[in-house]
C-alpha positions as CSV (number, residue, x, y, z in Angstrom):
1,X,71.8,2.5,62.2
2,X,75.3,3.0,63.6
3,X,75.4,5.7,66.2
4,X,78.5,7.5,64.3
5,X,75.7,7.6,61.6
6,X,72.9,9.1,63.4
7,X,71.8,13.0,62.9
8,X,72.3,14.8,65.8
9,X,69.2,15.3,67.9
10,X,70.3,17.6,70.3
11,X,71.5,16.1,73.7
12,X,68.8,14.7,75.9
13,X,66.8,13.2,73.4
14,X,67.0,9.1,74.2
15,X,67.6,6.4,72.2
16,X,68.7,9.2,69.4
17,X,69.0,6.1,66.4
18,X,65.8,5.1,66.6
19,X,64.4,8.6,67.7
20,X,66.0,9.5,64.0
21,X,64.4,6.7,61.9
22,X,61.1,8.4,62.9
23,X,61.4,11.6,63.5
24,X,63.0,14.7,61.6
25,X,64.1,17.5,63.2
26,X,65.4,21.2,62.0
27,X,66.9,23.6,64.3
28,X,66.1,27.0,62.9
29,X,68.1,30.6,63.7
30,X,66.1,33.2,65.3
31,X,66.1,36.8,64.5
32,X,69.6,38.4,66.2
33,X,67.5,40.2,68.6
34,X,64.8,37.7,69.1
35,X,68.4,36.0,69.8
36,X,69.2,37.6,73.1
37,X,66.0,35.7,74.6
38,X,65.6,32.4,72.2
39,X,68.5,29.5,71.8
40,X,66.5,28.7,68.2
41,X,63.4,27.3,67.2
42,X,63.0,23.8,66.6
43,X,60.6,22.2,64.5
44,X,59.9,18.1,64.7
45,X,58.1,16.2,61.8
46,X,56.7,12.4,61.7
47,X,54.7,10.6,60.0
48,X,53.8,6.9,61.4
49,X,51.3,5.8,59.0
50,X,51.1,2.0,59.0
51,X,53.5,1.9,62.3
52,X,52.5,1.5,66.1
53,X,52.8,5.2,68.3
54,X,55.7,5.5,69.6
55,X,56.6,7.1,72.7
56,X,59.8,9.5,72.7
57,X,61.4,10.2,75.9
58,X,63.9,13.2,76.9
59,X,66.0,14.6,79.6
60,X,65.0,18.2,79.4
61,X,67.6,20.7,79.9
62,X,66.7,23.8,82.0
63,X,64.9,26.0,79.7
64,X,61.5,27.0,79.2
65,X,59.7,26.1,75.6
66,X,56.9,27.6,73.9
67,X,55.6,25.0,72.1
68,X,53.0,25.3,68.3
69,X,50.9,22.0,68.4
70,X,47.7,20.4,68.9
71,X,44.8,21.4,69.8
72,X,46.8,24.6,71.1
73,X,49.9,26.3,71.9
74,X,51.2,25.8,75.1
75,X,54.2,26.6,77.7
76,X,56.4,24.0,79.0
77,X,58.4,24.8,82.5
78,X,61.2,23.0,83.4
79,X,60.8,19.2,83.4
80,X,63.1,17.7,86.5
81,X,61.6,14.6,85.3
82,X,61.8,12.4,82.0
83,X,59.6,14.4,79.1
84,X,58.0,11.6,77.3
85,X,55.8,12.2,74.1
86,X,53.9,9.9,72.4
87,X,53.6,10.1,68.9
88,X,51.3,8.7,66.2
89,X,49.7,9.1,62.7
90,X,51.1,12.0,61.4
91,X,52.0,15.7,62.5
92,X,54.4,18.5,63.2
93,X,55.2,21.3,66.5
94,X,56.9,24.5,65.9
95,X,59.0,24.9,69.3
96,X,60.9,28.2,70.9
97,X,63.4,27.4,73.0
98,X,64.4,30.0,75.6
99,X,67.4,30.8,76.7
100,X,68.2,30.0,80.1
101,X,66.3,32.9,82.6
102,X,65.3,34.7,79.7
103,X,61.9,33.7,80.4
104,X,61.2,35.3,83.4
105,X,59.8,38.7,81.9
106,X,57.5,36.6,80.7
107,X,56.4,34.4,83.5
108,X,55.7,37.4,85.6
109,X,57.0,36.0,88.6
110,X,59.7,33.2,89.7
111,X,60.5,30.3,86.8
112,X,60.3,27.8,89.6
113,X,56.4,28.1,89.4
114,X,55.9,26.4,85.9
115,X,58.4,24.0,86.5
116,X,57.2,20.0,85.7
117,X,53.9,21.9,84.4
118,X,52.6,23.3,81.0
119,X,50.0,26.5,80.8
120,X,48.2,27.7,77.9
121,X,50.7,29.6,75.8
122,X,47.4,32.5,76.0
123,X,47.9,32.9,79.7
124,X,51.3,34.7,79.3
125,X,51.0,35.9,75.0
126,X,47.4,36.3,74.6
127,X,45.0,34.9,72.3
128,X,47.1,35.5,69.3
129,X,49.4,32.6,70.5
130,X,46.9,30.5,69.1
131,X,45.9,31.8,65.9
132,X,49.8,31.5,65.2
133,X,49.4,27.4,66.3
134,X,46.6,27.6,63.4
135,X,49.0,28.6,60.5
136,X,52.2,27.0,62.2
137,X,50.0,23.4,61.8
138,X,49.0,24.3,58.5
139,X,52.3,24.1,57.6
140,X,51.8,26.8,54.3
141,X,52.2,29.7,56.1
142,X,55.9,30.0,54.9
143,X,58.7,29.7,57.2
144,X,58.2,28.7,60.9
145,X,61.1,31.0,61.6
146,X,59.8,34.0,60.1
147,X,56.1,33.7,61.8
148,X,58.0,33.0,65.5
149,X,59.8,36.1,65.1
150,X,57.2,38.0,63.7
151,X,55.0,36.9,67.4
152,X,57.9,37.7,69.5
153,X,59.5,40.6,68.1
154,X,56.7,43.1,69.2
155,X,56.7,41.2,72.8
156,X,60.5,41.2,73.8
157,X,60.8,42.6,77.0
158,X,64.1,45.3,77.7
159,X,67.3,43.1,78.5
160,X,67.2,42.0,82.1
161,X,71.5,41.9,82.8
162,X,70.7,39.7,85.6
163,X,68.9,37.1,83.3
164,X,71.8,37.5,81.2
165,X,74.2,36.6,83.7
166,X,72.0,33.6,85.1
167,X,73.0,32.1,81.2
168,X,76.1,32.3,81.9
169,X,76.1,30.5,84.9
170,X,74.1,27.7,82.9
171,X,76.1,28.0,80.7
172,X,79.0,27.4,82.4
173,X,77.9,24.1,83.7
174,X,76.4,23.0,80.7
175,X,80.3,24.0,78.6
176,X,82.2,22.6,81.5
177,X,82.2,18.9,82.8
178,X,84.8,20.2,85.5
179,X,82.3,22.0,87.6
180,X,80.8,19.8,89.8
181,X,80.2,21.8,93.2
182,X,77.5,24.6,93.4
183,X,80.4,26.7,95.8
184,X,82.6,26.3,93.0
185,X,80.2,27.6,90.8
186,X,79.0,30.3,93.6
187,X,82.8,31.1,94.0
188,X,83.4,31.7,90.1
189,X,80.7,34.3,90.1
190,X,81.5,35.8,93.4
191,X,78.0,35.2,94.7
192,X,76.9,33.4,98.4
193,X,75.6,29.6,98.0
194,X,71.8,30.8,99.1
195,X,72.0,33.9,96.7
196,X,73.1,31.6,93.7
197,X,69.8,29.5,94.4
198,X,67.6,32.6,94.6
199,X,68.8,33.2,91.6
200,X,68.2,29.8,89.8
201,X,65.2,29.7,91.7
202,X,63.8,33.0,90.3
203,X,65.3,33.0,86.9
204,X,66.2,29.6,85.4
205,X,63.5,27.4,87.8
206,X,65.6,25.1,89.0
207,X,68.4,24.8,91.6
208,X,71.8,24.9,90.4
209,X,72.4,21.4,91.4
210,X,69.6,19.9,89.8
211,X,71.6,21.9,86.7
212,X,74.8,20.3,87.8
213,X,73.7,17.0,87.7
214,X,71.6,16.8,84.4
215,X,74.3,18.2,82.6
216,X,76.4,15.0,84.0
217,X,73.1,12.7,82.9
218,X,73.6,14.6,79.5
219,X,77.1,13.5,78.9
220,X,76.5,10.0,80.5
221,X,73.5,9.2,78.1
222,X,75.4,10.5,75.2
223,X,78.1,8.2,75.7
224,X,76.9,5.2,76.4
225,X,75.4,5.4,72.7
226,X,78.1,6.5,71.4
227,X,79.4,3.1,70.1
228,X,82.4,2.6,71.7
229,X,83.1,0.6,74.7
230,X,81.6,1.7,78.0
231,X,83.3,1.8,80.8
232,X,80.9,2.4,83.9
233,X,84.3,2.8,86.1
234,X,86.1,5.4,84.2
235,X,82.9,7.3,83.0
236,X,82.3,7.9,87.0
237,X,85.3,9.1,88.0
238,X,85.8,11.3,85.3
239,X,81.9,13.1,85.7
240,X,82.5,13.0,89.5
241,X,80.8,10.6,91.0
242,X,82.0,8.9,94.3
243,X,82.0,5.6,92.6
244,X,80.5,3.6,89.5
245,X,77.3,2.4,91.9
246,X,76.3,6.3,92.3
247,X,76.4,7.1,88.7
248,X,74.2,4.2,88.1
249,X,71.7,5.1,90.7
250,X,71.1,8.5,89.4
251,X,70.9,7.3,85.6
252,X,68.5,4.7,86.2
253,X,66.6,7.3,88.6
254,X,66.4,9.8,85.7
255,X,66.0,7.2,82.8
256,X,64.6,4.7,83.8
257,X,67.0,1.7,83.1
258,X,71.0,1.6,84.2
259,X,73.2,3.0,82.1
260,X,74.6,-0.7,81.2
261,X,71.0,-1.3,79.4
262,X,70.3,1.8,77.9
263,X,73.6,1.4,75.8
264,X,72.9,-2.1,75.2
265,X,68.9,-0.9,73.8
266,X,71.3,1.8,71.1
């Protein structure tokens, strides 16, 4: 499958041509105030009958998912490392993805505690988390939209403004491939260096650097599958990095395999 051809996966998700040969994938609206805490919902299909499991791998961004699947719901923090799922026979997950520091009225405490871990989705929405998993995986319970906001509607907590200006911050990394300092980023919001990583810390679950650079990993990965030409040289320079050899260390660090051979893998 040409590249140019391929559905769009969201960014992260490696190797997205083969990735969409298998796997289908709907992004689905939430409810507008279900909205000011929830990017959307996401729901994955496959069915590999007669095919070997496959394993799918991603570079998570910094939000925290509440994931509908088997044998229960669950709560994924912040993975700092490569996500990898493997996949076989048949099946579906419902998935809520949360909006940058929006889930820490819900966590009860700092993000930075569920990062690279997963919890019962119970131990912070009580049992009724998973008798939603029941009709999610059903899949005739009408639309997975519908039931998600149903579940969270009742449980939104009041706005938290600082939450709301921690997305922003993520945000404005994630929009911008000029930002490449965490005292720029400091600067822009008018906050200290240490205060900024409290507030990452607390909120999002990560440090603003470790934001910094997977948004760079983000745009790097996406390019070198885009189908043109890749140009190690030029692709450093113009994400920051001191030279080619440091952008290729941190890829392959994060991926897996240098950036040369995941483009030449499609």
């Amino acid at each position: 499958m040409d590249p140019a051809d391929s559905p769009d996966l969201g960014r992260g998700v490696l190797h997205p041509a083969r990735a969409a040969e298998l796997i289908g994938v709907d992004r689905l609206a939430p409810d507008p105030e279900v909205a000011r805490f929830v990017e959307f919902y996401w729901v994955v299909r496959w069915d590999l009958h007669g095919l070997p499991p496959y394993e799918q791998k991603v570079l998570a961004h910094p939000n925290v998912h509440l994931v509908f699947e088997e044998p229960r719901a669950r709560v994924y923090g912040v993975d700092r490392s490569l996500f990898v799922r493997r996949l076989e026979g048949a099946g579906r997950v419902l998935g809520v993805k949360f909006r940058p520091g929006a889930f820490r009225p819900f966590a009860g405490g700092p993000v930075s505690a569920l990062a690279d871990r997963s919890f019962p989705a119970g131990e912070f929405f009580g049992p009724t988390a998973d008798r939603l998993n029941s009709a999610v995986l059903q899949g005739d319970q009408g639309d997975p939209a519908a039931l998600a906001d149903a579940f969270l509607l009742p449980r939104l907590p009041a706005p938290d403004p600082v939450a709301e200006e921690v997305a922003a911050m993520v945000d404005r990394i994630t929009g911008s491939p000029d930002l490449r300092r965490v005292d720029d980023l400091a600067g822009e919001f008018g906050l200290g260096v240490r205060r900024l990583q409290r507030l990452f810390a607390e909120y999002v679950g990560v440090s603003p650097k470790w934001v910094l650079r997977r948004a760079r990993l983000h745009e790097a990965a996406e390019r070198a599958v885009s189908g043109g030409e890749l140009d190690l040289a030029a692709l450093a320079a113009e994400l920051g990095y001191a030279d080619q050899a440091h952008l290729t260390r941190d890829f392959t660090a994060a991926v897996g395999v240098s950036p040369a051979r995941y483009a030449a893998a499609g």
